[in-house]
C-alpha positions as CSV (number, residue, x, y, z in Angstrom):
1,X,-10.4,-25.2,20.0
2,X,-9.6,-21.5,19.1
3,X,-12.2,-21.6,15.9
4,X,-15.1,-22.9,18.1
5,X,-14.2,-20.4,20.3
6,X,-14.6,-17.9,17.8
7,X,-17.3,-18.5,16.1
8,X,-19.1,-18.0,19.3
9,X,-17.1,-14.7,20.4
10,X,-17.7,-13.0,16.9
11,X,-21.5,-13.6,17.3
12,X,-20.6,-10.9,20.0
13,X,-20.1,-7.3,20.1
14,X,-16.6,-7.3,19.3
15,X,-15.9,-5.2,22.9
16,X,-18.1,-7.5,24.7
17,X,-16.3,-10.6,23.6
18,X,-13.0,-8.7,24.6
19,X,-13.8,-8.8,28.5
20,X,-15.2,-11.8,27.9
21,X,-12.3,-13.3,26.0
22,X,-10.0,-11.7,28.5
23,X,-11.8,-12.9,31.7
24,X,-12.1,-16.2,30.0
25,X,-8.2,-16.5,29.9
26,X,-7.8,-15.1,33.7
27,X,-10.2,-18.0,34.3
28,X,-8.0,-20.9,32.7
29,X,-4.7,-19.4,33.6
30,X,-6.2,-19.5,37.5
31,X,-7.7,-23.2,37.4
32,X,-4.9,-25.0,35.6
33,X,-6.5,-25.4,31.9
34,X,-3.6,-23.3,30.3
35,X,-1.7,-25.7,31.5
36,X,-2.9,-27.9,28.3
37,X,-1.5,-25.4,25.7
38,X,1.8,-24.3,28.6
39,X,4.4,-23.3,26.1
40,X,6.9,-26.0,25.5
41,X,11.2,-25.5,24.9
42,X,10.4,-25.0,21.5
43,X,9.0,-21.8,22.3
44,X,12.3,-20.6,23.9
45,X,14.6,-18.8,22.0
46,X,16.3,-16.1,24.1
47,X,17.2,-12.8,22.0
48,X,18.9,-9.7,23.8
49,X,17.2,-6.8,22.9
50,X,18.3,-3.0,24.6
51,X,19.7,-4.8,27.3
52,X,16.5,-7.5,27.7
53,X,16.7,-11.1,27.5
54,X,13.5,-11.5,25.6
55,X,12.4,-15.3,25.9
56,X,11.3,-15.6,22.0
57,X,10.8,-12.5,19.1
58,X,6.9,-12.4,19.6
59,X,5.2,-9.8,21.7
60,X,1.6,-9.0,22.3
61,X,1.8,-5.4,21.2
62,X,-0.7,-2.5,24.1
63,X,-4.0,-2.4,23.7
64,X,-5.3,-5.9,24.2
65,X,-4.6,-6.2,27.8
66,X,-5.5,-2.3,28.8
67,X,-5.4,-3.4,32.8
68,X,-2.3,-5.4,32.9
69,X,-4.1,-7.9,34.9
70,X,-4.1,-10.8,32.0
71,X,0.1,-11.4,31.8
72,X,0.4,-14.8,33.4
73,X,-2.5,-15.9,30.7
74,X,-0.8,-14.6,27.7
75,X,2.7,-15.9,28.7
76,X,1.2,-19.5,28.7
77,X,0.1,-18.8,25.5
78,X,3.8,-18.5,24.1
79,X,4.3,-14.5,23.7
80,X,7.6,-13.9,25.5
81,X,6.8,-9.9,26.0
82,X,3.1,-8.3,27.1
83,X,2.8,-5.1,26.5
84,X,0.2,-3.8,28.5
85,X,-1.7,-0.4,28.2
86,X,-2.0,2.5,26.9
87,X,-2.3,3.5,30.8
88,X,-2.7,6.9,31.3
89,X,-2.2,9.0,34.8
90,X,-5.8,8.9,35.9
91,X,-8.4,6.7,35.1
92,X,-10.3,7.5,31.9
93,X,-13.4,5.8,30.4
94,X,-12.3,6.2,26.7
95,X,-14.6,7.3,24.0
96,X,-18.5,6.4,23.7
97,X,-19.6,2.9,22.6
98,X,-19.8,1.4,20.1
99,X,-16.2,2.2,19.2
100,X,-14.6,-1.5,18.4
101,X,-15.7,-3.0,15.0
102,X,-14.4,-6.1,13.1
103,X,-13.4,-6.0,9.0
104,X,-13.7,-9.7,9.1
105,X,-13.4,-10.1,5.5
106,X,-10.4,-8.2,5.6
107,X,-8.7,-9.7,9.3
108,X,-8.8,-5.8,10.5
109,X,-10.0,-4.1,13.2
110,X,-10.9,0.2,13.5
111,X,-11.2,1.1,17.1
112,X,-12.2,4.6,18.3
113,X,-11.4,3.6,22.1
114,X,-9.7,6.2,23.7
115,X,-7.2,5.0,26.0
116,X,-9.8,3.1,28.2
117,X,-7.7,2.1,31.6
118,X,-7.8,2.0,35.0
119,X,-5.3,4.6,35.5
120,X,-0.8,3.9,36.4
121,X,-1.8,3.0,39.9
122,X,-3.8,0.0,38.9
123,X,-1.8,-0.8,36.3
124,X,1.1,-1.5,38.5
125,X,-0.6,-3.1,41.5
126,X,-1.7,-5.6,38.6
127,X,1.6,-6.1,37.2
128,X,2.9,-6.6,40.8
129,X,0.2,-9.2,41.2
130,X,1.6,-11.5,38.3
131,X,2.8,-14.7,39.5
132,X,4.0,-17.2,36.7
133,X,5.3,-15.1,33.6
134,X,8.9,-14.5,33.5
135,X,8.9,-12.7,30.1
136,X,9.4,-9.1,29.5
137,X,6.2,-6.6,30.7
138,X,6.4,-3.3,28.4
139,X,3.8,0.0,30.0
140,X,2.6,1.8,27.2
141,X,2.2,5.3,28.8
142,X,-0.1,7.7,27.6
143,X,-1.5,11.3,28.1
144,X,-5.1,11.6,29.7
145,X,-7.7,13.0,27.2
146,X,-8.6,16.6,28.9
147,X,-4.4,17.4,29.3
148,X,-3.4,19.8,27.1
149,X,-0.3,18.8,24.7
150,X,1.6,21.9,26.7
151,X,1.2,20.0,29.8
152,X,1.8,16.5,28.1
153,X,5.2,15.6,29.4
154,X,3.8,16.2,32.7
155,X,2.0,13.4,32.4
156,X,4.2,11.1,30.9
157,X,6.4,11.5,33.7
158,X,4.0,10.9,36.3
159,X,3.3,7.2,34.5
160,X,7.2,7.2,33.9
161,X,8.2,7.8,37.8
162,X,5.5,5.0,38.7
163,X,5.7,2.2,36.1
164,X,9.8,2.5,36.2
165,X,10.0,-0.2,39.4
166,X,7.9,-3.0,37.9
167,X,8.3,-2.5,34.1
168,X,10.8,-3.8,31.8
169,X,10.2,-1.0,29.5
170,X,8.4,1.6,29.2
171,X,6.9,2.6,25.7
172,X,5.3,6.1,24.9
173,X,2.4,6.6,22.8
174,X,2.4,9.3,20.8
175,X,0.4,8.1,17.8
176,X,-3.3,6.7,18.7
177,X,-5.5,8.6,16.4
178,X,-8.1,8.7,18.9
179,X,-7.2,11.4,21.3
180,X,-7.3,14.6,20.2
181,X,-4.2,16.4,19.6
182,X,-1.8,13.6,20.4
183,X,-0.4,12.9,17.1
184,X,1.2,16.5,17.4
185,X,3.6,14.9,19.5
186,X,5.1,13.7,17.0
187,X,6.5,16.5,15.4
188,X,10.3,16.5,15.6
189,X,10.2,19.9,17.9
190,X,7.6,18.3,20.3
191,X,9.4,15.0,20.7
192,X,12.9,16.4,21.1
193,X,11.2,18.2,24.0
194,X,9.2,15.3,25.1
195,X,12.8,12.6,25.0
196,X,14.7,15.4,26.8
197,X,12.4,15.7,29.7
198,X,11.9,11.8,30.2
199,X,15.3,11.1,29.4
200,X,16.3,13.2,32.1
201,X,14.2,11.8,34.1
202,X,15.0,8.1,33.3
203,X,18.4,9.2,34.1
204,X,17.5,10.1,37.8
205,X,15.1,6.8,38.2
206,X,18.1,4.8,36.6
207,X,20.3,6.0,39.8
208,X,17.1,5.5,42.5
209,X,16.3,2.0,41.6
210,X,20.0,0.8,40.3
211,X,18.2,-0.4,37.1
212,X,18.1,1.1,33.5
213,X,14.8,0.8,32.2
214,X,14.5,1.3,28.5
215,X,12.4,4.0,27.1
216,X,10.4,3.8,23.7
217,X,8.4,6.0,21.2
218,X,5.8,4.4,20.2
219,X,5.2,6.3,16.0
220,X,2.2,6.0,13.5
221,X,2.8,4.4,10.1
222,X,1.0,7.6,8.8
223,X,4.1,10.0,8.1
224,X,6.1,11.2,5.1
225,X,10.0,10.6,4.2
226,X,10.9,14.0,5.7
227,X,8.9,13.5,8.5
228,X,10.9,10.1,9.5
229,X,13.5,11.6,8.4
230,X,13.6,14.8,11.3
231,X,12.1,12.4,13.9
232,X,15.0,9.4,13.4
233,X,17.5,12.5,14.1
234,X,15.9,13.2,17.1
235,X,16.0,9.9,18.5
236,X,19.5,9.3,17.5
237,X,20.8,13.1,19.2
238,X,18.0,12.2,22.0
239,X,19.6,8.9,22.4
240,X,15.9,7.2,22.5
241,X,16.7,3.2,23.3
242,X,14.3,1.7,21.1
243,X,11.6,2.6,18.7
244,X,7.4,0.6,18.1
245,X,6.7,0.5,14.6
246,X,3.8,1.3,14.1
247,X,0.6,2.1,15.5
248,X,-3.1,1.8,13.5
249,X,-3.4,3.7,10.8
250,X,-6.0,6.6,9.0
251,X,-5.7,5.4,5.7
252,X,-8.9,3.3,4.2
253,X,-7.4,3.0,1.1
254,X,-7.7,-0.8,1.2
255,X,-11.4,-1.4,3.1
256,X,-12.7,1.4,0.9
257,X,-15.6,-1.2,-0.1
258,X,-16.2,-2.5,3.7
259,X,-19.5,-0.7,4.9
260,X,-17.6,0.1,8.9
261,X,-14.8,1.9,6.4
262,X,-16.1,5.2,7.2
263,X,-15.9,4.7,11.1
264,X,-13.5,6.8,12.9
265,X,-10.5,5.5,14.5
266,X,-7.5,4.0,13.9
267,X,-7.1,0.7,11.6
268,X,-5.0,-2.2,12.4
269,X,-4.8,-5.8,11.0
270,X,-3.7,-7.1,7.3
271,X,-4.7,-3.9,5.6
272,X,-2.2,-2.0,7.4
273,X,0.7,-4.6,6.8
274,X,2.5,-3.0,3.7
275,X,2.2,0.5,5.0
276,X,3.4,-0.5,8.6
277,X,6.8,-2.1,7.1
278,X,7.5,0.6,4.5
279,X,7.6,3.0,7.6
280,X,9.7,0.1,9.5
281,X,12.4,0.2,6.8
282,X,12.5,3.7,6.3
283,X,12.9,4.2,9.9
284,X,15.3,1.3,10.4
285,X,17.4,2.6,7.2
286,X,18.2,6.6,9.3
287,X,18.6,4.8,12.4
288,X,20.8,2.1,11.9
289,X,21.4,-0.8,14.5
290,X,21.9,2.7,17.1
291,X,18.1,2.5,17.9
292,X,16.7,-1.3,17.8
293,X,13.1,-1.1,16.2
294,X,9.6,-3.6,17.0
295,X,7.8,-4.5,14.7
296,X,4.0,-4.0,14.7
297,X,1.4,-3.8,12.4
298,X,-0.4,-6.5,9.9
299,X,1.1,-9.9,10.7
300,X,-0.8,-12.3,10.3
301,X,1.3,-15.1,9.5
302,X,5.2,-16.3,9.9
303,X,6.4,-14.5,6.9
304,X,5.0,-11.3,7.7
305,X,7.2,-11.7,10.7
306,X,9.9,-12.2,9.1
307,X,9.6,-9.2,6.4
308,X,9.3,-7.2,9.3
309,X,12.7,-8.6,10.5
310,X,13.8,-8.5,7.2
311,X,13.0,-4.7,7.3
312,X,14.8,-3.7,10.5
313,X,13.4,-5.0,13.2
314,X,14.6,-7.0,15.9
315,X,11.5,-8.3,17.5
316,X,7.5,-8.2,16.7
317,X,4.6,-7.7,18.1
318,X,1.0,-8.7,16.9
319,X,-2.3,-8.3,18.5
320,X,-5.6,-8.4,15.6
321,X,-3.9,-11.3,14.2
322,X,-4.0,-12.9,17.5
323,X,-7.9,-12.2,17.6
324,X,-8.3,-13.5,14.2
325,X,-6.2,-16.6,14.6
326,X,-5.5,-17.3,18.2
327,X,-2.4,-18.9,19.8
328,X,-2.0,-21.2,17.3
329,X,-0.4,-18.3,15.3
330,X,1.8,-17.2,18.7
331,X,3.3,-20.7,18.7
332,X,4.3,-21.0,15.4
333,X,6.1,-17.5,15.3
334,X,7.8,-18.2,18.8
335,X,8.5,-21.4,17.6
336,X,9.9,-20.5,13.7
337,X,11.2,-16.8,14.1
């Protein structure tokens, strides 16, 4: 039924048919009519992953459900880890609207939002709330908008100290394009600082709650040989447990003749497939099997997964794929990877 559904959801705004989409699912998931499409044992394929039993290789990479309030839906629909997010300390609106736009020729997507959330508190009252999924629940964790990158680890601990009881992992984003500064983070200075401090501090959380809960950079695909090659030290001499390859992209290389090419934000989707493995491999061939990598970026079908293994990584993630193609695609990569 996903085409029908669709058709009628891309005569949308594309941020309009999100919530609506979203509370669509909440809707099904709470009356029974997931049960229909309830994943089956085929979808079961248990991988250990920094210390995780992940129930299949597919994960629904941050960004789709901001709130964390949508994880019993999804895990019906076969993914075997939600990542939920980017969820920032307080509650921030994001950037103005219109900033969500479909490349539909292309199976892309360039959104400008601006870490939109509800804030950690919500976020974890929501994940507390989820009932039937018994899959892996990833926070992305990110800085609010109007913190200064000197105060930035501040921050990230606050989300670290509250997501660390409920979470699974705990991925931070260092690389959406759309809040100002942020990408700094990722020089290798700034993120030996930044692992320190939360490694400390995972350290002391570890000991509180008798659980290790691993911790994650989440990198752009956008950086040079040298650049992958300082930061890959620093994860290895930081002891980082696993890295998110990669976020959306700046380059318009490849919608150059779409007319929403100029718009600002980050790119994700097909177009971004080639670029997101190349920095996958590179990353994967400095960091060995020492630092297990996801795999994120441009899949859109069940061998783009596997390249992406292929490359170095030990599980995926998609997420414009999933609004171009719908579950059908989630089954068949649960089912085949």
């Amino acid at each position: 039924m996903y085409p029908l559904a669709r058709s009628v959801l891309f005569r949308l705004d594309a941020e309009v048919a999100h919530h609506v989409s979203m509370a669509a699912l909440r809707i099904a998931e709470k009356t029974g009519l997931l049960g229909l499409v309830s994943p089956d044992d085929e979808l079961t394929s248990p991988v250990e992953v920094m210390g995780l039993k992940f129930p299949n290789r597919v994960g629904l990479a941050a960004g789709l459900d901001k709130e964390g309030n949508t994880i019993d839906a999804l895990g019906r629909l076969g993914f075997g880890c939600v990542e939920i997010g980017t969820i920032t300390p307080r509650p921030q609106a994001g950037n103005p609207k219109p900033r969500l736009f479909r490349l539909i020729n292309h199976e892309a997507i360039i959104n400008r939002m601006g870490f939109n959330n509800p804030g950690i508190d919500i976020g974890v009252e929501n994940v507390r709330a989820t009932k039937s999924f018994h899959g892996i629940v990833g926070f992305n964790i990110g800085k609010n908008k109007d913190t200064p990158n000197e105060n930035a680890a501040d921050d990230y601990l606050i989300c670290l100290r509250k997501a660390y009881p409920v979470a699974d992992y705990v991925a931070v984003n260092l690389s959406s394009p759309n809040t100002p500064g942020l990408r700094d983070l990722q020089g290798a200075e700034a993120s030996a600082r930044l692992l320190d401090v939360l490694k400390k501090e995972q350290q002391k959380l570890a000991a509180e709650h008798g659980k290790h809960v691993p911790l994650l950079f989440k990198v752009a695909p956008d950086l040079d040989e040298t650049h992958i090659r300082d930061l890959s030290q620093v994860f290895l001499d930081g002891g980082l447990d696993g890295l998110i390859a990669t976020n959306t992209t700046l380059d318009r290389d490849l919608v150059a003749d779409h007319p929403r090419a100029a718009e600002a934000g980050g790119l994700s989707g097909r177009p971004v497939f080639e670029k997101s493995t190349a920095t996958l491999r590179a990353f994967s061939s400095h960091l060995g099997p020492r630092v297990p990598i996801i795999g994120v970026g441009g899949i859109s079908s069940l061998e783009d997964a596997r390249e992406k293994i292929r490359a170095g990584a030990s599980l995926v993630q998609i997420y414009t794929s999933f609004i171009y193609q719908g579950p059908k695609l989630v089954r068949e990569l649960a089912r085949s990877l």
